[in-house]
C-alpha positions as CSV (number, residue, x, y, z in Angstrom):
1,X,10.4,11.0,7.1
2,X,9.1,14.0,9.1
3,X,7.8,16.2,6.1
4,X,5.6,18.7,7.6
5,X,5.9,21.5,4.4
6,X,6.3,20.9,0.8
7,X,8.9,21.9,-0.4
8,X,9.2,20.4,-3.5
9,X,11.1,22.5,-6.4
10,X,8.3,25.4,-7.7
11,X,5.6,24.5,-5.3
12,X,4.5,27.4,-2.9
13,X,4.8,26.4,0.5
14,X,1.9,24.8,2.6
15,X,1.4,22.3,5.1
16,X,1.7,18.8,4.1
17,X,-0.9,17.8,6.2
18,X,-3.1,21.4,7.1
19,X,-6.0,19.2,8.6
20,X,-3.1,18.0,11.5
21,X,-1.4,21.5,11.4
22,X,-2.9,23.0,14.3
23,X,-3.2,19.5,16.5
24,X,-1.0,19.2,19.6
25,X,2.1,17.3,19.2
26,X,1.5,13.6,20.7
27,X,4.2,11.8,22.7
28,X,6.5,9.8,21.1
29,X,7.6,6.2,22.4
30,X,11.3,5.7,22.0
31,X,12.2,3.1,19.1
32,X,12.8,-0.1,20.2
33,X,16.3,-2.3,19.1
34,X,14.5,-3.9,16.1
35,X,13.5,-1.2,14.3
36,X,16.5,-0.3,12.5
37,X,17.0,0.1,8.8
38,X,20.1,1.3,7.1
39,X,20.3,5.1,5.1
40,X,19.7,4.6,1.1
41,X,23.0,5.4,0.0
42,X,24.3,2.6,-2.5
43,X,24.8,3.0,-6.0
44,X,20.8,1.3,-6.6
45,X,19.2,3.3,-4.7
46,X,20.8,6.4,-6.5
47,X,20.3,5.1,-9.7
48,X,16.4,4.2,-9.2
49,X,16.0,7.7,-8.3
50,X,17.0,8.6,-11.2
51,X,14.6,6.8,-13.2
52,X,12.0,7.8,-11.2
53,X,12.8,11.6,-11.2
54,X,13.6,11.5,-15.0
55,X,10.3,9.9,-15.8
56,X,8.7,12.4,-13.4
57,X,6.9,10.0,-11.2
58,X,5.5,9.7,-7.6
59,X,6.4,6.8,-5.5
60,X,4.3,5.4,-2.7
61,X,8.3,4.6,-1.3
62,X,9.0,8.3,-0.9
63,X,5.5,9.9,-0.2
64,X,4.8,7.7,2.6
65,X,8.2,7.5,4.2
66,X,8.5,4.1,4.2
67,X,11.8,2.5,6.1
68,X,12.2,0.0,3.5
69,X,13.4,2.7,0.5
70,X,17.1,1.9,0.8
71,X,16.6,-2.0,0.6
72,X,14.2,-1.9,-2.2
73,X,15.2,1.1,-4.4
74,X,19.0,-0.8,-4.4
75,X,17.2,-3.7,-6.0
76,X,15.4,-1.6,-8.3
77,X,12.6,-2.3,-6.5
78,X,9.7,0.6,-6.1
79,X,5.9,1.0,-5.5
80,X,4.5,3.7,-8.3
81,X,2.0,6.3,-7.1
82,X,-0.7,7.3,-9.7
83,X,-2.8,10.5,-9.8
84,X,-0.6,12.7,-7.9
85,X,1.1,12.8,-4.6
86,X,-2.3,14.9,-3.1
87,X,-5.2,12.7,-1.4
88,X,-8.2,13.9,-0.7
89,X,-8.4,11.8,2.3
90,X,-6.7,12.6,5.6
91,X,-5.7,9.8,7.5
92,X,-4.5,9.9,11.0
93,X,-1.2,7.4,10.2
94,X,-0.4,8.5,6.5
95,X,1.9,10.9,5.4
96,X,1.0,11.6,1.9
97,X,0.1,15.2,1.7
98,X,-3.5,16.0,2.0
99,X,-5.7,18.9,-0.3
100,X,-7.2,19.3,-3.4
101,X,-5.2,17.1,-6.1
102,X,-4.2,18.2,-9.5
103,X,-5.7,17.1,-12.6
104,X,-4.9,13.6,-14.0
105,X,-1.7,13.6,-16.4
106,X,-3.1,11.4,-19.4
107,X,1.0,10.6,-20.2
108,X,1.5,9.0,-16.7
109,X,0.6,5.8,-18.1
110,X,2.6,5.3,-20.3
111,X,5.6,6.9,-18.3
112,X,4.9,4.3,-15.5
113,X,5.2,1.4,-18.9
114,X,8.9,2.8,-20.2
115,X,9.9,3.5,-16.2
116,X,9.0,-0.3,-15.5
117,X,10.6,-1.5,-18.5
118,X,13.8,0.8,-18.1
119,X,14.3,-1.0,-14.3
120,X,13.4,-4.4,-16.2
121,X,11.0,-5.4,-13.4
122,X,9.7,-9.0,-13.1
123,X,7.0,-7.7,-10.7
124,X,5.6,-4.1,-9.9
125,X,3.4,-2.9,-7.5
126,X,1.2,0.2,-8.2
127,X,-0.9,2.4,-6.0
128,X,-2.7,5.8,-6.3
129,X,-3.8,8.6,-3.6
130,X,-7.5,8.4,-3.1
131,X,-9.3,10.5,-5.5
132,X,-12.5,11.2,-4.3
133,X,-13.3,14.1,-6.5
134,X,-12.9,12.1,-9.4
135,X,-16.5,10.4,-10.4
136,X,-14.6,6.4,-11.0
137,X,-12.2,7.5,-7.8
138,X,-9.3,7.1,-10.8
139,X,-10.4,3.6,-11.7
140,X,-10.0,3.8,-15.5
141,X,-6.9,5.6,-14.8
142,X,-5.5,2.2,-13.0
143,X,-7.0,0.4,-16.4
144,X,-4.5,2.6,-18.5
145,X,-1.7,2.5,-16.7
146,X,-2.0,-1.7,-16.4
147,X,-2.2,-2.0,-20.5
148,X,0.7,0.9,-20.4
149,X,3.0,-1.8,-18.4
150,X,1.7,-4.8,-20.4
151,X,2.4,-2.7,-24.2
152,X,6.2,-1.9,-22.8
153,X,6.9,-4.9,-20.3
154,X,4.6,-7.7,-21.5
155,X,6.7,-10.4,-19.0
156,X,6.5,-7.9,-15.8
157,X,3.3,-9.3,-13.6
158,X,1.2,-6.6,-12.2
159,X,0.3,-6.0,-8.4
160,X,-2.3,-2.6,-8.2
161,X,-2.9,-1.9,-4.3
162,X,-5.9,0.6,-5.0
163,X,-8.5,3.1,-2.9
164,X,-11.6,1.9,-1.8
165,X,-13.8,3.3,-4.4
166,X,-16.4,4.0,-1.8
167,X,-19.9,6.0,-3.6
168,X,-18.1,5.2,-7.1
169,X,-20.5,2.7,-8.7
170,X,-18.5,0.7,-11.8
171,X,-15.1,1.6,-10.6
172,X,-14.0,-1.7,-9.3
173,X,-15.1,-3.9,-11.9
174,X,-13.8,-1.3,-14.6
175,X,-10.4,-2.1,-12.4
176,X,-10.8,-5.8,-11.9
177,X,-11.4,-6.6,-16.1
178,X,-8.6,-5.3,-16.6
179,X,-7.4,-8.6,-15.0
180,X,-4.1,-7.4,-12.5
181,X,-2.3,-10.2,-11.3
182,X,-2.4,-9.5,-7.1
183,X,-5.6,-7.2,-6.3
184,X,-4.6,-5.5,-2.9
185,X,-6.6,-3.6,-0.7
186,X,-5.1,-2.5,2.4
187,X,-7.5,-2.5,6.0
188,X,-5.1,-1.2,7.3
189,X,-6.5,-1.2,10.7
190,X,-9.5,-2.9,12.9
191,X,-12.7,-1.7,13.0
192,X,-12.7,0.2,16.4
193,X,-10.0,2.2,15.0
194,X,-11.2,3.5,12.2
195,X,-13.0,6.7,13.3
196,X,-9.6,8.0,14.8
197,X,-7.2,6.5,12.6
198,X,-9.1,5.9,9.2
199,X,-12.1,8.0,9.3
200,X,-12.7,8.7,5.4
201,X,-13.0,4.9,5.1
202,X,-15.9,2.0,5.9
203,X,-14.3,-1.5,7.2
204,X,-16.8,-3.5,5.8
205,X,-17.1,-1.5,2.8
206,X,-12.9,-2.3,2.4
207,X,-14.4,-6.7,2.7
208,X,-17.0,-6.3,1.1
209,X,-15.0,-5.1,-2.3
210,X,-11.7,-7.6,-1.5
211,X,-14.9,-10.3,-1.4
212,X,-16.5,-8.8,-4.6
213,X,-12.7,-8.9,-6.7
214,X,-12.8,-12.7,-6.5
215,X,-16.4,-12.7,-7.4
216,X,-15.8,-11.5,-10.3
217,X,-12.6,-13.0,-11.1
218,X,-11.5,-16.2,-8.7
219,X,-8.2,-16.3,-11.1
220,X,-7.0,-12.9,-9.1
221,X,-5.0,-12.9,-6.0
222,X,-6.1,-11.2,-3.6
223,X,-4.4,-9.0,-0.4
224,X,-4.9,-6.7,2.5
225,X,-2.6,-5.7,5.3
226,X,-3.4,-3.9,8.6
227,X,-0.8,-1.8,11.2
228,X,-0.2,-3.1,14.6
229,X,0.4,-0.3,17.4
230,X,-2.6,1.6,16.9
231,X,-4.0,0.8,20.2
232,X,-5.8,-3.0,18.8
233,X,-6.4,-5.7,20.7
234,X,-4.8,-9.4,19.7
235,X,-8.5,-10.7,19.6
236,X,-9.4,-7.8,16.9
237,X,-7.0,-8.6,15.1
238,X,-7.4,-12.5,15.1
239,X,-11.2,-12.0,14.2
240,X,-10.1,-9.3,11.1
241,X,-8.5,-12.4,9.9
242,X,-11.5,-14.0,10.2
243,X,-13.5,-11.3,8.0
244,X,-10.5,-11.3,5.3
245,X,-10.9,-15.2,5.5
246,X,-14.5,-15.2,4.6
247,X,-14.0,-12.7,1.7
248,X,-11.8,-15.2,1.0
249,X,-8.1,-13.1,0.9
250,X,-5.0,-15.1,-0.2
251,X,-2.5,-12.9,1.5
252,X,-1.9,-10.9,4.6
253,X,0.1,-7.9,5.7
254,X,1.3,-7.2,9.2
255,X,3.8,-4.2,9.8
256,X,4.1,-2.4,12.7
257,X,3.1,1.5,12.8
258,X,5.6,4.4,12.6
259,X,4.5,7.7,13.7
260,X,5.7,10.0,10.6
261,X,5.5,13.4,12.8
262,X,4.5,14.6,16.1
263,X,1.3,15.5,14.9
264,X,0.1,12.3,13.3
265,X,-1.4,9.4,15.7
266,X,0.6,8.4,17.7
267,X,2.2,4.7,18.3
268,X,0.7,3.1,21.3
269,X,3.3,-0.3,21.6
270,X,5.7,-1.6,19.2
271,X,4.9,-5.3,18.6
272,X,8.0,-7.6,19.3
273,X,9.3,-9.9,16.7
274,X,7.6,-12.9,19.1
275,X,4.5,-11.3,18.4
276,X,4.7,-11.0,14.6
277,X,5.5,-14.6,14.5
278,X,2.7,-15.5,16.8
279,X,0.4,-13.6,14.5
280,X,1.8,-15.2,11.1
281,X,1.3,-18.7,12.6
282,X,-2.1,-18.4,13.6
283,X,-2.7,-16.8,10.6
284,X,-1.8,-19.6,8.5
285,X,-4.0,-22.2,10.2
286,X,-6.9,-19.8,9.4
287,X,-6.2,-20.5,5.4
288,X,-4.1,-17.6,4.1
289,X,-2.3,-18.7,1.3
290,X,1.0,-16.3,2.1
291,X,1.3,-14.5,4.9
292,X,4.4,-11.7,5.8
293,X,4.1,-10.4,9.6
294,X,7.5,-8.5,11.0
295,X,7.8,-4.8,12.2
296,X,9.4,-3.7,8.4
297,X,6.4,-5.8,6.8
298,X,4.9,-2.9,4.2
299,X,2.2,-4.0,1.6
300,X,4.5,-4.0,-1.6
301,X,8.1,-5.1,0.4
302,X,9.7,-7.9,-1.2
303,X,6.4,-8.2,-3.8
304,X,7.6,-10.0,-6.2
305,X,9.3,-12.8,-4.6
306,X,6.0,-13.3,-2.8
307,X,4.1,-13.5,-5.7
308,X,5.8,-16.3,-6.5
309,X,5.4,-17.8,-3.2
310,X,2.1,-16.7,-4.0
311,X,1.5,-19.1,-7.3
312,X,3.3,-21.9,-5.1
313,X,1.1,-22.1,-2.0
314,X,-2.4,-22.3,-4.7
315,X,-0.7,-25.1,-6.4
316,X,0.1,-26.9,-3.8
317,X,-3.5,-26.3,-2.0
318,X,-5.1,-27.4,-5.7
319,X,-2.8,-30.2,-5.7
320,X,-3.8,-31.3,-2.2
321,X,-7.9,-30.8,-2.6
């Protein structure tokens, strides 16, 4: 997806991202034979589009460009974006439109609820924009959208992949009693990135509230994924294992980074499939309960049958102590 106005039916024209408007256009490295996905064109796909557009909701699936859409949106599969499709943050790797978001829509909720119940999902994955101009950064918003789900699709478990509610005192334990099943919080990079890559953000902020969600409730799984191809180096990302590990994270993300325009950072290597496996291995002998490492690897792909992979790997360890 190389979105660089929106376009979307009644809205004025404006740059998607006006903070990377006027930024030179970075070099692009030629995609290597493993990244390949297929166009969304099956009957699924078209038919979860639907239900999204007819509810009128945002998905994290389209907003972010992600590769996986034809895949997932044929199994009915798709991550739903609260609070608008405007953050107020402006990350070098994201492609979610950047500016001043709209006001909250009190019926999202519940459209999220009849939308999940329509698709009859088993699992569903939820995620927001950050909303730093709200005063809980949208945390009671997440509250109302969980019981929305749980009042329409009582059997559907419940993953929310949420902002860091950095300066928003309250909002994650507002978030966390409303008891999700997967709490996930994405790094999504190592530290020495972040002033280039994530700049709005604080790493050890991002541990210390992942640490603070099983302090309050150990019951709650917990997750965080990171890019590779941002310029890291292996040992940076072996010790951010370490720091997930001591907040004590159950599950780990590694996908590789896709430049969505010439204007956003650019990728500095794509990771081979050796390397993903080299990465999942080692992080598995540092205690992750699950771990998914591949260059298509995306925070909320194939979420539901690794929540149950999930529940499996604690039993077994509980069984074992």
């Amino acid at each position: 997806m190389v979105t660089l106005l929106d376009t979307k039916a009644g809205a004025v024209l404006r740059p998607r991202h006006p903070e990377k408007a006027h930024r030179p256009d970075s070099a692009q490295l030629p995609k290597p034979d493993w990244i390949r996905v297929r166009a969304p064109v099956s009957a699924g796909y078209a038919e979860t589009r639907e239900i999204v557009q007819s509810h009128k909701l945002v998905t994290v699936c389209e907003e972010a460009g992600c590769p996986n859409i034809g895949g997932c949106w044929e199994q009915k599969h798709a991550t739903f974006m609260i609070m608008g499709g405007i953050c107020t943050r402006a990350c070098a790797f994201c492609n979610v439109a950047t500016g001043l978001p709209h006001a909250l829509d009190p019926d999202e909720p519940a459209s999220v609820g009849r939308a999940v119940a329509k698709m009859g999902l088993n699992h569903v994955v939820i995620t927001s924009v950050d909303r730093d101009d709200l005063a809980d950064g949208g945390a009671q918003h997440f509250v109302e959208t969980i019981r929305a789900i749980r009042a329409a699709a009582p059997l559907t478990t419940i993953e929310i992949l949420t902002p860091d509610f950095l300066r928003k005192p309250g909002a994650l334990e507002t978030v966390v009693a409303a008891r999700p099943d997967v709490f996930n919080h994405n790094l999504e990079t190592v530290p020495s990135n972040y002033l280039t890559v994530r700049p709005g953000a604080r790493y050890f902020h991002s541990i210390r509230l992942l640490q603070r969600v099983k302090e309050l409730d150990p019951t709650i799984f917990t997750k965080s994924g990171i890019m590779v191809g941002l310029g890291e180096e292996r040992n940076e990302v072996l010790q951010l294992m370490d720091d997930l590990r001591t907040a004590d994270v159950d599950f780990l993300t590694i996908g590789q980074y896709l430049q969505p325009t010439k204007k956003h950072h650019p990728v500095k290597a794509y990771v081979t499939p050796e390397e993903f496996k080299s990465y999942e291995t080692v992080a598995y002998t540092k205690g992750f309960l699950v771990v998914a490492a591949s260059p298509l690897t995306r925070s909320s792909h194939h979420a539901g049958a690794d929540f149950q992979r999930l529940k499996a790997a604690r039993l077994a360890r509980q069984a074992a102590a």
